[in-house]
ROSE-4610 file (N, C-alpha, C; in Angstrom, 1 decimal, always signed):
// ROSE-4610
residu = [X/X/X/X/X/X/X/X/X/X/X/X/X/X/X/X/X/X/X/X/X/X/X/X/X/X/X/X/X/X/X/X/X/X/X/X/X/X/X/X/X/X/X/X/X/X/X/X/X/X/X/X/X/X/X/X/X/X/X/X/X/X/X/X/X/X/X/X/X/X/X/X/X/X/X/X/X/X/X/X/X/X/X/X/X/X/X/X/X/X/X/X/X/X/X/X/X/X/X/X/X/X/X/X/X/X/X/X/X/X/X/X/X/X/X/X/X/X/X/X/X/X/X/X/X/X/X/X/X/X/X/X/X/X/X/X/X/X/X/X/X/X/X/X/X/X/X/X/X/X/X/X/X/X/X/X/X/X/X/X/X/X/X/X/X/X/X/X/X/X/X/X/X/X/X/X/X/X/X/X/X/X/X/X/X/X/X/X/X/X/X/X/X/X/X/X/X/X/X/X/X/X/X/X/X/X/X/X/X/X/X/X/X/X/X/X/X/X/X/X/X/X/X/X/X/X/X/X/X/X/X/X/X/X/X/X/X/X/X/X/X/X/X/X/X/X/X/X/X/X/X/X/X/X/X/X/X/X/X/X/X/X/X/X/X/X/X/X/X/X/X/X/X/X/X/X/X/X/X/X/X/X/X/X/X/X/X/X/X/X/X/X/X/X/X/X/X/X/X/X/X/X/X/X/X/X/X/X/X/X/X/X/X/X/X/X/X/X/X/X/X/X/X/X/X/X/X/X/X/X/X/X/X/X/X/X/X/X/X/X/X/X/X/X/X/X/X/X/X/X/X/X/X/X/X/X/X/X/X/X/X/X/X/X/X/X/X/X/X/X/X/X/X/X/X/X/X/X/X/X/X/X/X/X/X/X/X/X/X/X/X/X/X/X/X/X/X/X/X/X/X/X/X/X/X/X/X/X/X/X/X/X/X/X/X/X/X/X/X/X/X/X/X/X/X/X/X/X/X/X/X/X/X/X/X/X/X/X/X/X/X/X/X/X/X/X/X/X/X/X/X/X/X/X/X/X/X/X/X/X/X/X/X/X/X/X/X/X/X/X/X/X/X/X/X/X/X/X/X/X/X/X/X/X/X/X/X/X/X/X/X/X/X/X/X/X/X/X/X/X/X/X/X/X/X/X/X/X/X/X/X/X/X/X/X/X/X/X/X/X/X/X/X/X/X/X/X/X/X/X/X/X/X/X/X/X/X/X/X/X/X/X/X/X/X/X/X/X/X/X/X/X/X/X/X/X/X/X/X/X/X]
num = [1/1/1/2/2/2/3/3/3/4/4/4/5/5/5/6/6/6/7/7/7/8/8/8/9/9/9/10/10/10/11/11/11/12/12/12/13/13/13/14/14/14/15/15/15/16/16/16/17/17/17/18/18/18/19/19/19/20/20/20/21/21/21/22/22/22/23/23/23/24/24/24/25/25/25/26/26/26/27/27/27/28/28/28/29/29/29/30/30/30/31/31/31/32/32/32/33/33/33/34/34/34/35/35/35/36/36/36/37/37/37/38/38/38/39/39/39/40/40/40/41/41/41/42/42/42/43/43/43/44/44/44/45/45/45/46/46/46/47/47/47/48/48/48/49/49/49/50/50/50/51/51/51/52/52/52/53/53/53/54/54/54/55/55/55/56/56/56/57/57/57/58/58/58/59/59/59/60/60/60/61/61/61/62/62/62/63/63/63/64/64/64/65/65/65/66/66/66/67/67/67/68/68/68/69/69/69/70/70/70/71/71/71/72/72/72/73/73/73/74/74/74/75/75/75/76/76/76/77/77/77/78/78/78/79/79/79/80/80/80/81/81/81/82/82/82/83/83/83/84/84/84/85/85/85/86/86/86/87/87/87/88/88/88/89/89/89/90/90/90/91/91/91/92/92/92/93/93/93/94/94/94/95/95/95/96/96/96/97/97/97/98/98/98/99/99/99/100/100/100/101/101/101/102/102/102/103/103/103/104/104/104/105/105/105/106/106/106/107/107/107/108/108/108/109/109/109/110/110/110/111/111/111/112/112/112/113/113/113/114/114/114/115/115/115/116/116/116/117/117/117/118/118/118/119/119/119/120/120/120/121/121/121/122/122/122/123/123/123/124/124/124/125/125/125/126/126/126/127/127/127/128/128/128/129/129/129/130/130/130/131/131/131/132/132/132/133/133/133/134/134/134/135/135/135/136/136/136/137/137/137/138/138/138/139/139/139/140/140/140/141/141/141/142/142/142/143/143/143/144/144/144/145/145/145/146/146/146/147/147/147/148/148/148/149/149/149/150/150/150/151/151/151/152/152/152/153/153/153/154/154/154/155/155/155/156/156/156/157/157/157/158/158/158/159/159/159/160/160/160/161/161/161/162/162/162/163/163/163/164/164/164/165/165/165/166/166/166/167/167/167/168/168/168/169/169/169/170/170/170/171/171/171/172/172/172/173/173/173/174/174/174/175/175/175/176/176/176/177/177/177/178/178/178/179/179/179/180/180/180/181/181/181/182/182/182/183/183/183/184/184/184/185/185/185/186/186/186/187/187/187]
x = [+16.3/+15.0/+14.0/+12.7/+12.1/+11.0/+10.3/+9.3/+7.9/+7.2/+6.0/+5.3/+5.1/+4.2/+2.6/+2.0/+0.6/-0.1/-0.5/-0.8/-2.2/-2.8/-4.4/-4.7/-5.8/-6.1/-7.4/-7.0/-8.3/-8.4/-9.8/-10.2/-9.3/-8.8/-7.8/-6.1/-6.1/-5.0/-3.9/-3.3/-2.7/-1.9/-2.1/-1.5/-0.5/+0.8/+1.3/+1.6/+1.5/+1.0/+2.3/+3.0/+4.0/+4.4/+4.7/+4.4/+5.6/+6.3/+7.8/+7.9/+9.3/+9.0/+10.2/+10.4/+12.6/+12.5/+11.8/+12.9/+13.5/+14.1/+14.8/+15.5/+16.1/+17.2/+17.7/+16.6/+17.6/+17.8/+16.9/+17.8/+19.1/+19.3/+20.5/+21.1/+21.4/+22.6/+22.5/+21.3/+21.7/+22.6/+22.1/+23.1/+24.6/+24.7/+26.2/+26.7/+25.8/+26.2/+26.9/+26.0/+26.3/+27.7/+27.4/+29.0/+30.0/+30.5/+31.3/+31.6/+30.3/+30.5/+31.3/+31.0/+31.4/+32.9/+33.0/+34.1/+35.5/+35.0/+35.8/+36.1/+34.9/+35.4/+36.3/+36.3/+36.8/+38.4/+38.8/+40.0/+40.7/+40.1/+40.2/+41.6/+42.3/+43.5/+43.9/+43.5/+44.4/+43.3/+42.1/+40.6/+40.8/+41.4/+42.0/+43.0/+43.9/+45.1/+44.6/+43.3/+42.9/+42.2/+41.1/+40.3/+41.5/+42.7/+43.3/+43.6/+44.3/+44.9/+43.5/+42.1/+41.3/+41.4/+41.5/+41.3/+42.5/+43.9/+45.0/+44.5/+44.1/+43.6/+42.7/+41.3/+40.5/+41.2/+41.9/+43.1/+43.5/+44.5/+45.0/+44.4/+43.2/+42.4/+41.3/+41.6/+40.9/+41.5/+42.9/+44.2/+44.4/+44.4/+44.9/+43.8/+42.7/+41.6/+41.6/+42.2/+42.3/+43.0/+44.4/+45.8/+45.1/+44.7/+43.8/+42.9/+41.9/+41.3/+41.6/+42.7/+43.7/+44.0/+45.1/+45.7/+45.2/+43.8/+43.4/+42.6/+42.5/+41.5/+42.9/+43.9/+45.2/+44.8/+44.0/+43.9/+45.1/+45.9/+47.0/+46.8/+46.3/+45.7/+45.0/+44.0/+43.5/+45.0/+45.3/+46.3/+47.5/+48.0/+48.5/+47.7/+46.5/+45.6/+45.8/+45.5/+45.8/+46.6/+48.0/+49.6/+49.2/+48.9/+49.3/+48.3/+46.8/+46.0/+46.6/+47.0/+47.5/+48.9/+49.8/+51.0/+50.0/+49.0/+48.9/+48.4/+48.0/+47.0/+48.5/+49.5/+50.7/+50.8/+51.1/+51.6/+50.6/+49.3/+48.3/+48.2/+48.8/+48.9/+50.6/+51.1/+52.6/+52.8/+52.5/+53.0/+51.8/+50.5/+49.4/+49.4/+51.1/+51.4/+51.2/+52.2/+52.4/+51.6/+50.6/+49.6/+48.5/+48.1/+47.5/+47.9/+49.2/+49.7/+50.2/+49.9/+50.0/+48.1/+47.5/+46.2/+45.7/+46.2/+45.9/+46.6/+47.8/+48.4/+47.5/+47.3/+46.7/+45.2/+44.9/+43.4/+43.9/+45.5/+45.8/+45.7/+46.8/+46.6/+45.4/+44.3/+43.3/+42.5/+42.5/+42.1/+42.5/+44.1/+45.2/+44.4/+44.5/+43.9/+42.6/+41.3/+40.3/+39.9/+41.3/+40.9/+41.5/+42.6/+43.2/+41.8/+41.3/+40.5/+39.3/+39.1/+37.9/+38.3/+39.6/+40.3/+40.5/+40.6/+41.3/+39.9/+38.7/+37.2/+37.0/+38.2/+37.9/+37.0/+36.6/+35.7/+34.4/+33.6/+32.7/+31.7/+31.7/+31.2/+31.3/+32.3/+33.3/+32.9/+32.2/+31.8/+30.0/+30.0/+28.7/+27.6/+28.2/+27.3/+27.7/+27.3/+28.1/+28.0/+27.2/+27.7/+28.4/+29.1/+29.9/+31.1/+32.1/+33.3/+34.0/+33.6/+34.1/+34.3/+33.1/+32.6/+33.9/+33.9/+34.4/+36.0/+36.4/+38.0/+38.2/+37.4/+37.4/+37.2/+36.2/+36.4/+37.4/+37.8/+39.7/+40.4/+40.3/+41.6/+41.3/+40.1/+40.0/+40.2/+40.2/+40.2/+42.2/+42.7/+44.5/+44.7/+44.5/+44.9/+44.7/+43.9/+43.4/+44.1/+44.6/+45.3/+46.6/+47.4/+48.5/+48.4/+47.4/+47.9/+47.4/+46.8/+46.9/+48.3/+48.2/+49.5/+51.0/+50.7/+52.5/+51.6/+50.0/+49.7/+48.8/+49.7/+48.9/+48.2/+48.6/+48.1/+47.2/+47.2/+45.9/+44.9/+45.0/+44.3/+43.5/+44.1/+43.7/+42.7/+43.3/+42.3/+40.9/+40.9/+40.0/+38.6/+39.5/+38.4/+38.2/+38.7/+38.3/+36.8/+37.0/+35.9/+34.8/+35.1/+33.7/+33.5/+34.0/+33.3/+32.6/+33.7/+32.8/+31.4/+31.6/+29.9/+29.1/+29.4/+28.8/+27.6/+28.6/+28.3/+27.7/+27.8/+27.0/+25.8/+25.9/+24.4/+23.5/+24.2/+23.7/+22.7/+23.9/+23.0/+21.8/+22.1/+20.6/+19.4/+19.7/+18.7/+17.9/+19.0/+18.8/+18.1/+18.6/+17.2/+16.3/+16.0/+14.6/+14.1/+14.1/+13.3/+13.3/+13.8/+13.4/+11.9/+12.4/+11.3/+10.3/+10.0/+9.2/+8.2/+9.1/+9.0/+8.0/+8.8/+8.0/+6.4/+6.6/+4.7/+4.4/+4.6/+3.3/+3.5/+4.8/+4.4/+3.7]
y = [+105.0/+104.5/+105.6/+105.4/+106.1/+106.0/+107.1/+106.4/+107.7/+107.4/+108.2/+108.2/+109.4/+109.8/+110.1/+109.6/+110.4/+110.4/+111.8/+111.8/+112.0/+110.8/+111.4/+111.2/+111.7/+112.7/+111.0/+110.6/+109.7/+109.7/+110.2/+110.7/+111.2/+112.2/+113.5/+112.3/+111.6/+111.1/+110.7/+111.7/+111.4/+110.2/+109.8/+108.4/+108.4/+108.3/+108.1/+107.1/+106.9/+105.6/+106.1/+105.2/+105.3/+104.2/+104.5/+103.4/+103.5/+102.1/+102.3/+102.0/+102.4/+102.3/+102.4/+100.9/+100.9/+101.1/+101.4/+101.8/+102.2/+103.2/+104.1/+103.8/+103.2/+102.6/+101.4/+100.4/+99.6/+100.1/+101.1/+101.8/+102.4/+102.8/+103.1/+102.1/+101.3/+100.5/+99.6/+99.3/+99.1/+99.4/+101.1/+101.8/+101.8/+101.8/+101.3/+100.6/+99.3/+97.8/+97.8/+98.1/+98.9/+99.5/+100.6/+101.7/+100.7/+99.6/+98.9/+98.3/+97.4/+96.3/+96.8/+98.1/+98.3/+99.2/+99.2/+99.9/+98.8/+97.6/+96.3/+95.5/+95.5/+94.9/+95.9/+97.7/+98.2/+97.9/+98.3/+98.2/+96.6/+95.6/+94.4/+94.2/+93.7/+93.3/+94.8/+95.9/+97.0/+97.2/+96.7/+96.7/+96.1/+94.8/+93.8/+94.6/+95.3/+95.8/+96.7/+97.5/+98.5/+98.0/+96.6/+96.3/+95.6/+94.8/+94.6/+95.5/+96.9/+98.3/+98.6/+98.8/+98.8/+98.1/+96.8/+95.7/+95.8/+96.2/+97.0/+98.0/+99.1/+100.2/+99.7/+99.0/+98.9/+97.7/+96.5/+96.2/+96.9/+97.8/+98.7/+99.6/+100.2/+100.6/+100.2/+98.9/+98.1/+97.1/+97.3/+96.9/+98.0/+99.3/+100.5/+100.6/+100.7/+100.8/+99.3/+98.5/+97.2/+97.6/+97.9/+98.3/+99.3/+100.4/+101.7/+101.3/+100.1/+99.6/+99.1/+98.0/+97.1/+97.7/+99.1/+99.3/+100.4/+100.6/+101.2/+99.6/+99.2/+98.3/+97.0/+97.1/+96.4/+94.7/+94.3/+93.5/+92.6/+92.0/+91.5/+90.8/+90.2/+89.1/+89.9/+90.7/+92.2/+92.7/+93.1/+93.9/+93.3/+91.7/+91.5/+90.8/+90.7/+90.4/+92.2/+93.4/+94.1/+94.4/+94.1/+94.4/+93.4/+92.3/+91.0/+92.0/+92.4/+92.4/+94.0/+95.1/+96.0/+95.5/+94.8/+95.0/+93.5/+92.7/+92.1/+93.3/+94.1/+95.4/+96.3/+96.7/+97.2/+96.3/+95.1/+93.9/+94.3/+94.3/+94.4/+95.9/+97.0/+98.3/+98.7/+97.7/+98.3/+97.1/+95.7/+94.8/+94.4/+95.5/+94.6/+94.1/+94.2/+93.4/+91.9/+91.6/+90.5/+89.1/+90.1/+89.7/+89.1/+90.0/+89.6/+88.3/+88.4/+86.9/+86.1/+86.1/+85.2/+84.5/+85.5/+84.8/+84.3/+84.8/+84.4/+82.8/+83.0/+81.0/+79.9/+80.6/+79.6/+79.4/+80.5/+79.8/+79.0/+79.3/+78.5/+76.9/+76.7/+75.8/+74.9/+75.4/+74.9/+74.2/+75.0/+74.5/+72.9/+73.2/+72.2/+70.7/+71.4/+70.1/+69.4/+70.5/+70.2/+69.0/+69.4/+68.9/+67.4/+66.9/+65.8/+65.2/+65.6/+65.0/+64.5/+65.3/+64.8/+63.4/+63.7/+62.7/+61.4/+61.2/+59.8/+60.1/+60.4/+60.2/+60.4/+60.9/+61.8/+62.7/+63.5/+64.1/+63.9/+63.3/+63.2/+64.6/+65.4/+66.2/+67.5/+67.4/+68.8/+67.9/+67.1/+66.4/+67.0/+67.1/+67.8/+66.6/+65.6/+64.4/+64.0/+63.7/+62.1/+60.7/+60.4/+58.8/+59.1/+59.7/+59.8/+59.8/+59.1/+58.9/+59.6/+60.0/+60.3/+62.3/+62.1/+64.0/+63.7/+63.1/+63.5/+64.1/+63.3/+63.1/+64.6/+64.9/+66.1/+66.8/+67.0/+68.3/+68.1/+67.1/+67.1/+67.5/+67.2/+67.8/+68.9/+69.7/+71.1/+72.4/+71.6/+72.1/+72.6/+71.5/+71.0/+72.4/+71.8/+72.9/+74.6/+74.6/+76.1/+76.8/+75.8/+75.8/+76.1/+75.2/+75.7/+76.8/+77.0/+78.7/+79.6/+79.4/+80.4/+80.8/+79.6/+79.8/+80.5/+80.5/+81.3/+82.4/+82.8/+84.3/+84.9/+85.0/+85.2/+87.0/+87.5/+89.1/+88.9/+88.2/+87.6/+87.1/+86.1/+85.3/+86.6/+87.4/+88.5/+89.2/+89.6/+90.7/+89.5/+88.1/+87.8/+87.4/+87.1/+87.2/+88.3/+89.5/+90.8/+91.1/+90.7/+91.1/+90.6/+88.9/+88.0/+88.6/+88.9/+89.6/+90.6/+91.7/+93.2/+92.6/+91.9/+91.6/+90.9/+90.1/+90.1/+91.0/+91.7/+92.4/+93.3/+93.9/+95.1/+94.1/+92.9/+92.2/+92.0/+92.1/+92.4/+93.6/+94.5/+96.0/+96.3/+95.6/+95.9/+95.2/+93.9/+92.7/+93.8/+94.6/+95.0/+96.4/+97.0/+98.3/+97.6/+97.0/+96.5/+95.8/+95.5/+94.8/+95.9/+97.1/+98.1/+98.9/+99.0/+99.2/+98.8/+97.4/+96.6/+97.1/+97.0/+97.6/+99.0/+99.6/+100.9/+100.5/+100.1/+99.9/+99.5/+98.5/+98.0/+98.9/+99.8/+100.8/+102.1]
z = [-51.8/-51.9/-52.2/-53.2/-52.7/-52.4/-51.5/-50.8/-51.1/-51.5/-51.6/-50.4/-49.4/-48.5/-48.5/-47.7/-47.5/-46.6/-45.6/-44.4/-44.3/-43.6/-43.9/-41.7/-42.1/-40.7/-40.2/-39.1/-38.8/-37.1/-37.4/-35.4/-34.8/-35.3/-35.3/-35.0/-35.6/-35.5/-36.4/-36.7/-38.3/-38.7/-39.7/-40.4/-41.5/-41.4/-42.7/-43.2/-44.5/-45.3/-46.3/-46.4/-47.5/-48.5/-49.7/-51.1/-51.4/-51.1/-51.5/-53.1/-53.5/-55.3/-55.3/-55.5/-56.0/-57.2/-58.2/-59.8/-59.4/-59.3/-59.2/-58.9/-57.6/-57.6/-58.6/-58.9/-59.7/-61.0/-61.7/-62.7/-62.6/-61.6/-61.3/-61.5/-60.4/-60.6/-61.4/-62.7/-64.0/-64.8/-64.8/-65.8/-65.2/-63.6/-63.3/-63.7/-63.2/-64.2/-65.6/-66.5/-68.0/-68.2/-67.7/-67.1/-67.5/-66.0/-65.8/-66.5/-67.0/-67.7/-69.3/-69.6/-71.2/-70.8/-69.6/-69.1/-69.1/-67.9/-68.5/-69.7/-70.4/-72.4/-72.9/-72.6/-73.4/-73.0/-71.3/-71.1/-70.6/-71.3/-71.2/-69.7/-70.4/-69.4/-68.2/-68.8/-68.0/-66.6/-66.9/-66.5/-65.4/-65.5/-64.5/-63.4/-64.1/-63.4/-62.1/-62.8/-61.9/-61.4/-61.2/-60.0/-59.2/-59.2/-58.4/-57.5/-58.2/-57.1/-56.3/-56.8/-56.4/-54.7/-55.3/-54.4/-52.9/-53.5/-52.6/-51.7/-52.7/-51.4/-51.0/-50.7/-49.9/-48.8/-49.1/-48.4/-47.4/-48.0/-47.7/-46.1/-46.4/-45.6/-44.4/-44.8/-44.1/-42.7/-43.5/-42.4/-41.8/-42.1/-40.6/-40.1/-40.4/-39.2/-38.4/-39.2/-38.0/-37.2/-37.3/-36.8/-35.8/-36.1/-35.6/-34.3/-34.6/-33.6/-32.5/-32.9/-32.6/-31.1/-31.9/-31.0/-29.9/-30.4/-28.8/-27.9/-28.7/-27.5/-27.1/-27.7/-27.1/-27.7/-28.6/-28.9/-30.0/-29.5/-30.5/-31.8/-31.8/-33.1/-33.9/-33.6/-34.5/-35.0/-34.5/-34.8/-35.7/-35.5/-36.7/-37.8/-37.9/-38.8/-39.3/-39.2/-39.7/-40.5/-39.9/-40.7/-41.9/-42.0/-43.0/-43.8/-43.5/-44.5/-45.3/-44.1/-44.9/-46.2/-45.3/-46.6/-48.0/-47.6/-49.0/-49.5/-49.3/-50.4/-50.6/-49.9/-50.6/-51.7/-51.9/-52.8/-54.1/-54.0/-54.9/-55.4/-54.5/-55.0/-56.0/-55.5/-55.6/-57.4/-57.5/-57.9/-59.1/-59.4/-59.8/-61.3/-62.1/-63.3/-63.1/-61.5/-61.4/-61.0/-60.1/-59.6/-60.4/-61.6/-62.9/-63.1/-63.5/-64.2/-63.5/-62.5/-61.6/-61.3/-61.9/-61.5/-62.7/-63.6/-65.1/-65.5/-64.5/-64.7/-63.8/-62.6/-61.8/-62.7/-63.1/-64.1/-65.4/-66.1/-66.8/-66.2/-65.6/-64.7/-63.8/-63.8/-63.5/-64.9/-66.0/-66.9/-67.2/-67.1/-67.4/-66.9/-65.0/-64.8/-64.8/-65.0/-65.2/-66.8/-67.8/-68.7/-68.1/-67.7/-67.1/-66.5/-65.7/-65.0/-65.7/-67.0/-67.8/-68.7/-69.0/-70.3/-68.9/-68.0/-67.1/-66.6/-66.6/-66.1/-64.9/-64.4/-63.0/-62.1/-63.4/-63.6/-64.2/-64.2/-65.3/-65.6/-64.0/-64.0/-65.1/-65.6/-66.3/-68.2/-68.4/-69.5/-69.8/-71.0/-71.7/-71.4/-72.3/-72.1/-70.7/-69.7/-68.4/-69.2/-70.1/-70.2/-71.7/-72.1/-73.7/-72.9/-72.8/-73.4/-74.3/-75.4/-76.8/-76.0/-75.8/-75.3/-74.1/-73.1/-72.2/-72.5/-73.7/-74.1/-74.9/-75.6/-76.9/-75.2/-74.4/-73.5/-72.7/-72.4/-71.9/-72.6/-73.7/-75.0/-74.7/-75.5/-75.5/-74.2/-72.9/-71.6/-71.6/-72.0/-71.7/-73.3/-74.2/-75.3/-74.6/-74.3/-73.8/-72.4/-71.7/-70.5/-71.2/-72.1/-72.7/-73.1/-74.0/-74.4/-73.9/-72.8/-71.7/-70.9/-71.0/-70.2/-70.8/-72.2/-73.0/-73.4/-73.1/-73.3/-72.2/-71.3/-70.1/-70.3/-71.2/-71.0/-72.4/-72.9/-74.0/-73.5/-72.5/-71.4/-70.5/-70.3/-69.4/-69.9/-71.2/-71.8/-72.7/-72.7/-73.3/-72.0/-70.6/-69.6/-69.1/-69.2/-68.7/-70.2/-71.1/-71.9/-71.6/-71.5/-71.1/-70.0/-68.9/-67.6/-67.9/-68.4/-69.0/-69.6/-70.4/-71.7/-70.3/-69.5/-68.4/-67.8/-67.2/-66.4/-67.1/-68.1/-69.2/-69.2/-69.4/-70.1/-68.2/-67.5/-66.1/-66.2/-66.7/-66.6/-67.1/-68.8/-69.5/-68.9/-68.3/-67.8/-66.2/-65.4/-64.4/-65.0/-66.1/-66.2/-66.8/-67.4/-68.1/-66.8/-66.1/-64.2/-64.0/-63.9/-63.3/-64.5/-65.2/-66.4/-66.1/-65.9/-65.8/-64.2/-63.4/-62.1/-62.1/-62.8/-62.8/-63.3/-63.8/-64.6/-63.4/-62.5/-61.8/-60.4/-59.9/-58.9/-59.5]
């Protein structure tokens, strides 16, 4: 944060008056934003691999200081809430091919059924129009089609959602320095 000071003297009693002024900060974590986001489009699928291991070690670390706490204060259920949470983050540090494509079917799969549910009217929610029929069926088809070939290209599937994320998250960034931009003029 930062914060602009000013100490003025009143009936010998001094006053500080401070003007806080986030640009600064959110430009920053704009251009982080940015960073990431063009960081994820570029390393599409492998992008994925590494926020999983990411996701392991902090896992990981977050299960021994359970374990760590656990076992000075003798609390049991801490303590195997620790173990499960440390070895899933071994799983996600040790395995994060499989894990990918494992997450990349279940979104196949979800598709799959999202489109079922549009074509049998289950859904009407998951339909462009709600009272079209015709729409609901073409966005079931196209839901089920897309689910298949996700599903026989799950490292295609990977690298085509790791990019929409990346352009995301980059279009996060630009939107978050320009508020900050903006920001600055009126502090």
């Amino acid at each position: 944060m930062v914060r602009t000071r000013l100490h003025i003297l009143v009936n010998s009693v001094e006053v500080v008056v401070e003007k806080y002024n986030p640009w600064k900060n959110s430009m920053v974590s704009g251009v982080l934003l940015l960073i990431v986001g063009i960081l994820l489009a570029a390393l599409q699928g492998e992008g994925l691999k590494w926020i999983i291991i990411l996701a392991g070690v902090l896992m990981l670390v977050y299960g021994a200081l359970s374990i760590y706490d656990t076992y000075s204060s003798g609390f049991k259920f801490g303590m195997t809430m620790g173990i499960v949470v440390a070895v899933i983050g071994l799983v996600l540090i040790i395995v994060p091919n499989l894990i990918a494509d494992i997450a990349m079917a279940l979104l196949a799969l979800l598709l799959i059924i999202i489109g079922l549910m549009s074509l049998l009217g289950a859904a009407p929610g998951f339909a462009i129009a709600s009272g079209s029929r015709f729409v609901s069926i073409i966005v079931g088809a196209i839901f089920i089609v897309l689910g298949v070939v996700a599903i026989f290209n799950l490292d295609d599937t990977a690298d085509v959602i790791m990019i929409v994320i990346g352009v995301m998250t980059a279009l996060m960034g630009l939107l978050q320095i320009f508020s900050s931009y903006q920001l600055k003029k009126v502090c």
